[in-house]
N, C-alpha and C positions, 0 to 999 in steps of 0.2 A: 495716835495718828490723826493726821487733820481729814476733816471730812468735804467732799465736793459731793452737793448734792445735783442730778444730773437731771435734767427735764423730761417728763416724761413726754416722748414723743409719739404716744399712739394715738390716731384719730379720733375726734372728736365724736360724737358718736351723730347720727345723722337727724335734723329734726322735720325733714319733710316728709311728705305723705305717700313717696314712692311713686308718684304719677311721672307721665314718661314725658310729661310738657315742662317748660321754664315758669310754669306760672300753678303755685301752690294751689293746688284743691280743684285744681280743671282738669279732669282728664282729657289724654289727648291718644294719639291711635298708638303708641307707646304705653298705652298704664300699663302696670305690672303691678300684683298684691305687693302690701308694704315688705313682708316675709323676704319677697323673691327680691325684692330690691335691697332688702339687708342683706342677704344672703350675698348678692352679686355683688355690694358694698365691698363687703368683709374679704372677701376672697380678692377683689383685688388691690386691698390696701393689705391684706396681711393680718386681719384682723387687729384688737384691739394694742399689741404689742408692735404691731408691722413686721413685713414682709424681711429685713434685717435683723432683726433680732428672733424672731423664728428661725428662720435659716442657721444665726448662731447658735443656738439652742439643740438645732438636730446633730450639728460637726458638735456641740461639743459632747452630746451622747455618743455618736459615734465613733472618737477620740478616744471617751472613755471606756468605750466597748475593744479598740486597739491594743489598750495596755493590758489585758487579760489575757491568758492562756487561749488560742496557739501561737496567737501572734506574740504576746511579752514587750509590744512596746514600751516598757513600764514607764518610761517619764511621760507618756501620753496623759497618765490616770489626771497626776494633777493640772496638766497642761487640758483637760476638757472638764475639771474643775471650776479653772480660770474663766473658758470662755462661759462657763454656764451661768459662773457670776456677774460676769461682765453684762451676758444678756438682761437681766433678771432685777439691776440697779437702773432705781430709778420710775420703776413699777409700781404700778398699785398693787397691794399682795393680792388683788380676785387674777389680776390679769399673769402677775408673775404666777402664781398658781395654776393655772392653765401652760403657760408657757413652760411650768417643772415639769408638767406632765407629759408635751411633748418631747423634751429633752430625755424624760425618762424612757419613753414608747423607744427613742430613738436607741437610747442602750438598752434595754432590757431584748426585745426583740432582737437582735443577733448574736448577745450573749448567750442568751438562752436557746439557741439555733437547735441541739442536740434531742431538746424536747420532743421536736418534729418525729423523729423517730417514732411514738407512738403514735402522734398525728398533728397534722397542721394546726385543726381547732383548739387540740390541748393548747401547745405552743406558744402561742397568738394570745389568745386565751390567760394562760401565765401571764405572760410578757406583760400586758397591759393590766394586767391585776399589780402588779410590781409596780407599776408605773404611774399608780396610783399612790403608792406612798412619798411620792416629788410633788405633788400639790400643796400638802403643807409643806415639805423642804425648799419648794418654790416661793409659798406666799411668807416664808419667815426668814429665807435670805433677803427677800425685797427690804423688810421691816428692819433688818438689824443692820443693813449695809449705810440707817441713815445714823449711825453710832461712830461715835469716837471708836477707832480699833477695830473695825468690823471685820477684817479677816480672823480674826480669833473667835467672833460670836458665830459667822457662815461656818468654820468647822466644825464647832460644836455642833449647831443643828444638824451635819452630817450622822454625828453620833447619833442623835436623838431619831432619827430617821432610819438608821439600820438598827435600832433596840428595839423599836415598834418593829418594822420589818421579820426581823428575827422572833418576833414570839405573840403575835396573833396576823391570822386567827388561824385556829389548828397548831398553836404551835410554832405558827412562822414558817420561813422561809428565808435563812439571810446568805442565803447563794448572792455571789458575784458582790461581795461588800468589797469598799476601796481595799482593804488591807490585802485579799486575796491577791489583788495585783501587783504588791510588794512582796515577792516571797525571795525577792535574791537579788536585793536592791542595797542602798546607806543606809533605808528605814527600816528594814526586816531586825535588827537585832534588838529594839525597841520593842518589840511584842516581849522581851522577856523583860520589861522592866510593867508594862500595863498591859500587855497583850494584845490582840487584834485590835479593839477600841482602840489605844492610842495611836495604832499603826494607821488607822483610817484618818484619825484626828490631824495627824501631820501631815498626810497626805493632802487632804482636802485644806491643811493650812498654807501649805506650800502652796496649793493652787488660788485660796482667796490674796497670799501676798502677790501673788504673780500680779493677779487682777489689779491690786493696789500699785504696783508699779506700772501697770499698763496706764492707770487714769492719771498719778502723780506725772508719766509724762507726758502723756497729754493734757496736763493742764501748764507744764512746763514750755509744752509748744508752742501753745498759745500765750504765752506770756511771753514768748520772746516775739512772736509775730506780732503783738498788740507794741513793745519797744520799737521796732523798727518803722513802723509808722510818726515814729515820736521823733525828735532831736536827743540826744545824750547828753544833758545840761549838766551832769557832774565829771563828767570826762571831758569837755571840747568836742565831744564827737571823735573821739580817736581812743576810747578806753583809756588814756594811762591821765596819769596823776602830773602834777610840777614837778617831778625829780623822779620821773620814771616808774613811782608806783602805782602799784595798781588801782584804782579808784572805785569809788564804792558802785558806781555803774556798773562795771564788770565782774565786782562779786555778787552784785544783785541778778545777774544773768544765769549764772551756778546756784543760787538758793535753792530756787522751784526744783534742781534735781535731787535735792539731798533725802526726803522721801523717796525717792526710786533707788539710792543705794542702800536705803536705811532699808528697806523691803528685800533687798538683792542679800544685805549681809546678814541676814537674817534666817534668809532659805540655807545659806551656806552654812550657819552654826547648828539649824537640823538637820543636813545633809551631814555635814562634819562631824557631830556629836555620834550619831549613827555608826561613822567608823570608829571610837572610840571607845565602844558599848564591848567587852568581854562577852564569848559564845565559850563557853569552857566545854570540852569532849572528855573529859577524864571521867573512867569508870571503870570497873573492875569486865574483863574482857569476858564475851561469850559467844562462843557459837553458835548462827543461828541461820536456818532454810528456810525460806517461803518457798512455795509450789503455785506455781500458773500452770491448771491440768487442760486448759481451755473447754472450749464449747463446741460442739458439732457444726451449728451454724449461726447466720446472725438474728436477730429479728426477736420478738416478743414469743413466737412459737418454739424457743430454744427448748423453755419449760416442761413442752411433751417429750423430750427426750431425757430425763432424770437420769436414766440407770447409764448413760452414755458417759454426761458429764462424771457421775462416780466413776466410774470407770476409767476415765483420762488422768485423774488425782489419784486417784489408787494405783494406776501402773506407771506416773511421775513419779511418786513418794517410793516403790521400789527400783525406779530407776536410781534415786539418790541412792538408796542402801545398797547399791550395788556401785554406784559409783564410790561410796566410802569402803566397801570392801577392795574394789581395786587400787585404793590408795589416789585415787585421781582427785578428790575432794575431802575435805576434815570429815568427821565426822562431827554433827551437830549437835548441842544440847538440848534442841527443841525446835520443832518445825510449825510454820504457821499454812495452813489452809485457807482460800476465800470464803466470803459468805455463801450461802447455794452450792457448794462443792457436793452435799447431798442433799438432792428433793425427795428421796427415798428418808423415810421415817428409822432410824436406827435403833432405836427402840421397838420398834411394832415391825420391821422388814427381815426377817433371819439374813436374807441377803444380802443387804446392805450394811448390817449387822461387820457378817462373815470377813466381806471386803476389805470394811475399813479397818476390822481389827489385826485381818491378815497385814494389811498395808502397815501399821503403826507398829506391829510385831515384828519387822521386817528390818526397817529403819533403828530398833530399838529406843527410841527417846518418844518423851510426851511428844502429840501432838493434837494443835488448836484446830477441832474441826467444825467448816461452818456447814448447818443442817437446819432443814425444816423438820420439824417435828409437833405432832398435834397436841393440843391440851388435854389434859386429865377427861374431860368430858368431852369433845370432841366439835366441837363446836368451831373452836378458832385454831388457829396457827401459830408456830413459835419460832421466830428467826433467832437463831442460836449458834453459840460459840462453845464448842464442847472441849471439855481440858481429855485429851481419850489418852489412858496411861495404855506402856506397853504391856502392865503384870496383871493390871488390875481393870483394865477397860473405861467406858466413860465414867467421870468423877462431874465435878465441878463445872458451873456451865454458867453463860450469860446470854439474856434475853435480852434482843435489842427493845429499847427507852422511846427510841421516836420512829414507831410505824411512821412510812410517808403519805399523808391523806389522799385519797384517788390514788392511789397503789397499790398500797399494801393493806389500808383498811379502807371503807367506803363511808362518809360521812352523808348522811339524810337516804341510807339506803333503799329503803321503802318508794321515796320517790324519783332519785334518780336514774335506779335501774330499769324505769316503766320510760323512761326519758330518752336515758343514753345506750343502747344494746351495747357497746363496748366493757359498758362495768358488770357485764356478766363475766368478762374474765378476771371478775375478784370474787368468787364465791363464795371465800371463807374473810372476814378481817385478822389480822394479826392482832396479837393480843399483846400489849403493852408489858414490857420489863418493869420489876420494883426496886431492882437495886444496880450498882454500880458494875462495871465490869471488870473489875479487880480478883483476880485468880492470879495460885500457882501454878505455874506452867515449868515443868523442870527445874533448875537451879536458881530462877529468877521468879519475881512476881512483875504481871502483865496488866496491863490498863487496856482493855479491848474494847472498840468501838464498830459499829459496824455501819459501813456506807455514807449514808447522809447524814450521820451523828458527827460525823469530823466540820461539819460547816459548824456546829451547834457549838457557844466558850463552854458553856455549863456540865455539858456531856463530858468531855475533852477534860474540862479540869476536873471534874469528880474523880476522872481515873489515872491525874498525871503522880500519883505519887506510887504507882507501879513505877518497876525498874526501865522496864521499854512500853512502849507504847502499841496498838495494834490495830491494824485499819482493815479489818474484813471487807470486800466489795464485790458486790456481781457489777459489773457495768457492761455486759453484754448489747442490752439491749440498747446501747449507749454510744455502741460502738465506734469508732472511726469520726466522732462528733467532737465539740471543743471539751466535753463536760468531761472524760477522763485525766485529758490534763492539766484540769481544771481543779480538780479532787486532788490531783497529785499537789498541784502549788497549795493547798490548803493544808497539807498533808507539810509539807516543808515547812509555813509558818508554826505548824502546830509545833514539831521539832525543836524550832527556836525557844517561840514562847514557855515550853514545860523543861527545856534542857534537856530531853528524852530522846534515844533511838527511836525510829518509827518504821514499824514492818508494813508495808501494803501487799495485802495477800488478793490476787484478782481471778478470779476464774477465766476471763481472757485477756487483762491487761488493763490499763495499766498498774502492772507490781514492782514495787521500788522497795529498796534499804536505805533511808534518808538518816544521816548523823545527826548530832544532837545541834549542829550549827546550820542547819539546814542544808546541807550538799548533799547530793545524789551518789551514794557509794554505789548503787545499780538500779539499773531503772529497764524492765522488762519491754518487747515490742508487742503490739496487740493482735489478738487471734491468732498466738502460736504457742505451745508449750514451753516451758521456761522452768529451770531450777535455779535459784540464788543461794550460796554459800555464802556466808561473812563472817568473819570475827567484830562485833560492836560493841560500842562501851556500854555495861549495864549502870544508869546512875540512880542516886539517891538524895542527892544535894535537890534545893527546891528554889526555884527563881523566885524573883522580888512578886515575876505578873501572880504567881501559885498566891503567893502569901494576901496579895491584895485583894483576889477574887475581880467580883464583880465592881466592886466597888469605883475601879477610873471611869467606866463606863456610864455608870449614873452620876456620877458630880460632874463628867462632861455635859452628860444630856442634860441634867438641870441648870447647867451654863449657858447653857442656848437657851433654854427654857425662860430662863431669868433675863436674857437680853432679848425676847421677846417682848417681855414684860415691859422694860424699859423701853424699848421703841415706842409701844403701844400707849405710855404716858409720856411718851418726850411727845409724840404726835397730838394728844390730844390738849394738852400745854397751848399747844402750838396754834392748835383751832381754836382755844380761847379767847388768846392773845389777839387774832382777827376779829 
């Protein structure tokens, strides 16, 4: 693709002394310190990018904050892509690097709106830690947009930018990645051929090629405005030829657009290809219930009501067995519970005990129950997925992998509880899982993840080679915010990608039964009780993304990496040569 490179038009930077007179180094009844007159500088030119391309930079995080759950604009994602690029060429990478960060402030901040729940500072806080990681995605779209073909290197560094995101520090954080926002789009069925990475990859390529056709035509534009200032010396001034044909004046007028349909036809063969992609749903059929017992009430203080919540799940789960004695619903092969369905220790509570075993006795089939339960020494906490048979009681169980930092475990303890009074309400940390969540659950074996492990490829795939899939979640505290169906769309890519049924079990919602093509066969309403019945396919077959792993995801990221590189010496060539 031919390259225009665009001039950077940010303000020069200032060389006077800040004095308030017209004549350098005299003050006059105006001086102001140099600071305040940079300061006053900067703010009203926009600082060093300008007031224009800032502005662009905030519409197009906010854009790309639209195509996310609740709103689903989805063609917004790459269309605030586009404009981010567009802002961003033509940049010095210090200044587009700043300019990434504001684009990012601008999405992270209302995506992440849900945070608020526990508090504004958290929030905020996130947001612009997030928003940190667009500084280099800033300073290396500027760098690579000066390449032959630069929508394809700008995607890349998308990747490279939610792989970092994703797994420091703590582990990460890859909430809100492009690909969430394709979960029921032409690109969702491409996660089963590379998984989320390439669904981000083409998203954010769609949006560099947009970008590319927006400059091809305007450089188109202006090439025909700079003709009409001319005479038409190969036409007569009338376009046609001696015998009526066309003359090379008039196909030189069409040249300048053929990069804008070469861009156009482009997006259409990854849109198109998309519908092409096989989502196969064959599987050997099985019965299966989730239970939403809900929650007493909303808010972070749900937790002091423990024996309430058991209690909602327990007299759900004999509501189904009594709905399957009356013949009003199948009877099930297996029932899934949310995460927190018990805070009561079932192991250490007789009562809790009692309940749940009455409840699973009752229904007669296993069921997946999610429980805190303490560690052997008593120390820490155990967020758990218990397989509780009806002959034989709890067997088989999984510890969730990814405690969430300031949650669930408390990272630099010592000093930030003398800091923040709030993280007294994590007295104990959760104590990390070591193995996968792969159990038999009645007639099928299950891949169980729990909550914020569903944003996580690595989590997700270790356990897509169970027959269904299992998305434990409290989102209480969550409630009525973007982030529930938010998890859900993440919940549906996951579907795609692994070929797997996907059970979302919620303690208030949102609980869905997602196909293995991604559709919503039920999708529960928030803070009310809820039972789901279905018959779903159990599979075994393993998609192309299973077999490749990790793998599209880092030879993407080292793509951008390596067109880094190459900017970095095409430029420095270039200062040579001067």
């Amino acid at each position: 693709m031919a390259q225009e490179t665009l001039p950077d038009r940010s303000p020069a930077r200032s060389t006077g002394t800040g004095t308030g007179t017209g004549t350098a180094g005299e003050p006059g009844a105006g001086t102001r310190p140099g600071w305040a007159s940079r300061l006053s500088d900067g703010l009203r030119r926009g600082g060093r990018a300008g007031w224009p391309r800032t502005l662009l930079a905030v519409a197009a995080g906010l854009i790309m904050w639209l195509a996310f759950p609740p709103a689903d604009l989805t063609p917004l994602a790459p269309a605030g892509v586009a404009l981010l690029t567009l802002a961003l060429r033509g940049l010095t990478a210090r200044t587009a690097a700043w300019l990434g960060f504001v684009g990012g402030a601008a999405f992270f901040v209302p995506v992440l709106e849900g945070i608020g729940q526990i508090g504004p500072d958290a929030w905020i806080v996130l947001a612009l830690v997030q928003a940190l990681y667009f500084l280099p995605l800033g300073a290396g779209i500027a760098m690579v947009a000066r390449l032959p073909g630069w929508p394809v290197w700008t995607a890349a560094l998308w990747i490279g930018e939610e792989l970092i995101r994703g797994h420091v520090p703590f582990g990460g954080f890859p909430w809100a990645r492009l690909a969430f926002s394709q979960t029921a789009t032409p690109l969702t069925p491409y996660a089963s051929l590379g998984g989320a990475p390439l669904v981000t990859f083409l998203t954010a390529l769609i949006g560099g090629l947009l970008a590319y056709a927006a400059v091809a035509a305007h450089r188109a534009y202006r090439a025909r405005a700079a003709r009409t200032a001319l005479p038409d010396e190969d036409s007569g001034g009338d376009g046609t030829g001696g015998g009526g044909e066309q003359a090379p004046g008039t196909r030189a007028r069409w040249r300048p657009l053929v990069p804008v349909a070469a861009a156009l036809a482009a997006i259409a063969a990854v849109v198109g290809g998309g519908t092409l992609i096989p989502t196969p749903t064959a599987g050997r059929p099985v019965t299966v219930a989730v239970v939403q017992g809900n929650v007493p009430r909303l808010g972070l203080d749900f937790l002091g009501q423990r024996k309430a919540v058991l209690n909602n799940h327990v007299e759900a789960t004999h509501e189904l067995a009594a709905r399957v004695r009356a013949g009003k619903v199948p009877k099930p092969e297996l029932v899934v519970w949310p995460e927190n369905a018990s805070d009561l220790d079932p192991y250490t509570e007789p009562e809790a005990y009692t309940a749940i075993d009455a409840a699973v006795k009752d229904v007669g089939v296993p069921v997946l129950v999610g429980a805190l339960t303490d560690t052997p020494d008593g120390e820490k906490v155990e967020n758990r997925g218990i397989v509780w048979d009806p002959k034989t009681g709890p067997g088989d169980y999984y510890v969730k992998r990814h405690p969430v930092p300031f949650g669930e475990y408390l990272p630099f303890r010592d000093v930030l509880t003398k800091l923040i009074t709030r993280f007294e309400r994590i007295p104990r940390d959760f104590a990390k899982g070591t193995r996968s969540g792969v159990m038999r659950l009645g007639p099928v074996t299950i891949g169980d993840v729990i909550c914020f492990e569903v944003a996580y490829d690595k989590e997700v795939r270790d356990v897509a080679r169970g027959n269904l899939l299992v998305v434990q979640t409290n989102n209480a505290t969550y409630g009525r915010t973007s982030l529930p169906p938010q998890q859900i769309a993440m919940s549906r890519l996951r579907a795609v990608e692994h070929g797997r049924t996907i059970l979302v079990a919620a303690t208030s919602g949102i609980s869905a039964i997602v196909a293995p093509d991604g559709r919503m066969i039920d999708r529960s309403r928030e803070f009310v009780p809820d039972i789901q019945v279905e018959t779903v396919p159990a599979r075994t077959a393993t998609t192309l993304s299973d077999r490749l792993g990790a793998a599209p995801e880092w030879m993407l990221a080292a793509l951008g990496l390596g067109a880094i590189f190459a900017a970095a010496w095409t430029a420095a060539r270039e200062n040579e040569g001067n």
